[in-house]
N, C-alpha and C positions, 0 to 999 in steps of 0.2 A: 327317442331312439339313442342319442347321444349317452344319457341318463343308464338305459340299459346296457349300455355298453362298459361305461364305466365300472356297473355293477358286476358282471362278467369278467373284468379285469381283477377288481378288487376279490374276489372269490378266488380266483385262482392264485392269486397272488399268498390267500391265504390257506389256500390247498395246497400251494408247493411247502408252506412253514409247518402245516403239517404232516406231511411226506417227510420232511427234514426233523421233527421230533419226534417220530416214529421210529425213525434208522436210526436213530441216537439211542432210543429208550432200548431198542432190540437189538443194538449192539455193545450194551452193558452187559446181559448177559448170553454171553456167546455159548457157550453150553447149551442154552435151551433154543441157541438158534439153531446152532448145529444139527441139533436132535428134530427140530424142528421140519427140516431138510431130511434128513436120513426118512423120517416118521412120512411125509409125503411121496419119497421116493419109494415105496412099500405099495402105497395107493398107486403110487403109478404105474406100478408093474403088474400089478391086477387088472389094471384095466388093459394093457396093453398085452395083457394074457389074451383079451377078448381076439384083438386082431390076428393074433399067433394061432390060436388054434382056428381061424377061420381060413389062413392060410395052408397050416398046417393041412385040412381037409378039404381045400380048394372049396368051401360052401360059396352059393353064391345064393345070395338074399334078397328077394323080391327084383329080380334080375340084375344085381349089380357086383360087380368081379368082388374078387377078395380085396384088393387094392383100391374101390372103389369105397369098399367097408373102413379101409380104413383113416383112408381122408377124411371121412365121419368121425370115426373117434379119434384123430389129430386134433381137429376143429373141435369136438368136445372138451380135450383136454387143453386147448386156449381159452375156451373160454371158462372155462374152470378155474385156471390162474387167475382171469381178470377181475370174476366172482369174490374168490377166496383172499386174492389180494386188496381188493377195494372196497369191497360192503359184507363181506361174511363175517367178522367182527364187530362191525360199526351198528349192524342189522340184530345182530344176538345180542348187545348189549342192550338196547331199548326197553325189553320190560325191565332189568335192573337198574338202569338212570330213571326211569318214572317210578318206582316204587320208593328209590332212596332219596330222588327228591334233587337229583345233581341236573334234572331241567330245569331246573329254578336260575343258576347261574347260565345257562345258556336262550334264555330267553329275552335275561337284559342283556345279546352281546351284539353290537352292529352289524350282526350278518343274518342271513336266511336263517330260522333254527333247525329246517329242516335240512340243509345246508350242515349246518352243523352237527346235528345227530348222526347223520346217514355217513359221513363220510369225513369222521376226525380223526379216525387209526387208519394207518395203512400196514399189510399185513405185508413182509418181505420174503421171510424164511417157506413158506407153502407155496409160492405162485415161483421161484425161481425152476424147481424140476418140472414143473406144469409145463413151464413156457419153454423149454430145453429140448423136452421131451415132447411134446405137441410139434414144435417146429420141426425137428428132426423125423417125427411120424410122418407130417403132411409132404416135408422133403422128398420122401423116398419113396411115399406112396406115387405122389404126384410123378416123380422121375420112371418109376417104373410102368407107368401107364402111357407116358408120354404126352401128355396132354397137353396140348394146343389153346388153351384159353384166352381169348381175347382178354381187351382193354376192357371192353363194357363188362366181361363177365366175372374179371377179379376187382374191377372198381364197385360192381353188387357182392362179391362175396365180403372185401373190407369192410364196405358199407353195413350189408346183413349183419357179420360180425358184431359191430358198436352198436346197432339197433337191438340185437337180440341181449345185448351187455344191459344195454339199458333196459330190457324189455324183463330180463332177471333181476335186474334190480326194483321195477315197482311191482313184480310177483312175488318177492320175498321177503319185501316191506309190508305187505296189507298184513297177513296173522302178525308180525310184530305190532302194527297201529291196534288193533286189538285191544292191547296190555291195559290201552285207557279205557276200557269196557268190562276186559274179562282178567280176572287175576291170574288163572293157573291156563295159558296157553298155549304150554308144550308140547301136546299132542296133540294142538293145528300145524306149529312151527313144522311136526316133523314129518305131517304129511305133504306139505309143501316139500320140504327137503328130498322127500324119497321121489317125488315127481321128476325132482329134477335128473336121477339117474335113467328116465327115460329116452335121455337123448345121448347116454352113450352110445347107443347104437340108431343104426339109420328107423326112419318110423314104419319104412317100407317092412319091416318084420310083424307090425300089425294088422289087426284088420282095416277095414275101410270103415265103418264105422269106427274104431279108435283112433283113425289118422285125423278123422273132421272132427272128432272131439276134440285132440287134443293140437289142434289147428286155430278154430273158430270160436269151442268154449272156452277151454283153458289152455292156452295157447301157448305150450308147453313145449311142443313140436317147433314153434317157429324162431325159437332161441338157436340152438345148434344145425337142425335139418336144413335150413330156408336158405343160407348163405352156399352149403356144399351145391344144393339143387341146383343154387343160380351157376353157378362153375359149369353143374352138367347140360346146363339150358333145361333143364326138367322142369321148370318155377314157369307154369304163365301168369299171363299177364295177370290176373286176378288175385293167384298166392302173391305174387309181388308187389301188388300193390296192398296186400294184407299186411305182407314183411313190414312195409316202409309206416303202415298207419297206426296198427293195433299197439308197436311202440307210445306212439305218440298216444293213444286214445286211454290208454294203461297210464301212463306218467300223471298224465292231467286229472285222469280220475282219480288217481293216489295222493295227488297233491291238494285237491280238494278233501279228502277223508283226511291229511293232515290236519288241514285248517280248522276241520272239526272237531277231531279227537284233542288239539291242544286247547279249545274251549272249555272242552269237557275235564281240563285238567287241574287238580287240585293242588297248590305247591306243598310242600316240604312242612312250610308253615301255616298250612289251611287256608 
């Protein structure tokens, strides 16, 4: 236990040096940070076109007010930041570090390598408007509903939050792991990608057959929906105990298919 703890220290220790040569490298050139930021702020207003015109037409969606729409896509758009800023770089570059052979130096390096692969860039300039613009949506939604949420129910929506964080991260690692099997895997990447706009909006707009698909199979729904639900107490106890495990049951099994596909890996130098 001691041992693991240490290990956890020392990771972070060298996840904060990389967070720190990250903001160094992207504030050399400030120009593309900028634009970086403008180019995100663009996305952002599209999406929160979604909310406006729902207000706009007072829709109400699988019984839930407009303002209830839109704490859905607030919560979408954090966790979109936390995506974009922490693994949507790190995740894209994996078949180009295994094809060019630059896993070879990260294999002799004292840390996890999947550790390493997954999460050596940290992206700044794209998750700043996310997280501005997310907070301020869920603000006003939130104020104008008036909502009453207890302790238990925004201690399960934080919590949902990082589970469903983590829960997008071993979804949109597995077509990357791949790369060691399949050379041209671009069109799994991007049907994975396009899943994920499924949860800009609440899942209540599908049917019941597509909610328990995209629940139980590809549990695509429990990233952004699962945390707003637990706010509304609409999550029983069953979905909630889905929230807290399929994280977990998803990590472990991605982490095993690492251990494999880096077997299967030939270096740089055969």
């Amino acid at each position: 236990m001691k041992a693991t703890f240490k290990e956890i220290i020392k990771h972070l220790r060298v996840y904060r040096l990389f967070a720190k040569n990250s903001l160094m490298q992207q504030l050399e050139y400030r120009a593309n940070f900028i634009i970086g930021i403008i180019t995100e702020c663009t996305w952002l207003c599209t999406k929160l076109l979604y909310a406006f015109i729902v207000h706009r037409t007072d829709s109400h969606v699988g019984g839930l007010t407009p303002d209830q729409v839109t704490l859905f896509v607030g919560t979408f758009i954090i966790l979109t930041a936390i995506y974009t800023g922490i693994f949507m770089n790190n995740l894209g570059s994996i078949p180009w570090r295994v094809r060019q052979g630059e896993l070879d130096l990260m294999l002799v390096k004292p840390i996890s390598t999947q550790f390493h692969l997954t999460m050596r860039e940290v992206e700044y300039a794209i998750p700043i408007p996310n997280i501005i613009g997310g907070i301020i949506t869920i603000a006003v939604s939130w104020s104008r509903m008036g909502l009453q949420a207890g302790f238990v129910n925004i201690t399960a929506y934080i919590y949902l939050i990082i589970s469903g964080a983590a829960l997008a991260y071993s979804f949109f690692l597995i077509p990357c792991l791949l790369t060691f099997w399949i050379v041209k895997i671009r069109a799994l990447v991007e049907i994975v990608y396009n899943l994920w706009d499924f949860n800009s909006m609440p899942m209540q707009i599908y049917g019941k057959f597509m909610q328990r698909l995209g629940i139980f199979l590809v549990p695509v729904f429990v990233i952004a929906n699962f945390p707003v639900m637990a706010l509304f107490e609409n999550l029983s106890p069953l979905l909630l105990a889905w929230g807290v495990v399929v994280p977990l049951l998803l990590f472990f099994s991605v982490r095993k298919l690492f251990n494999i596909a880096i077997k299967r890996y030939s270096s740089a130098g055969g």
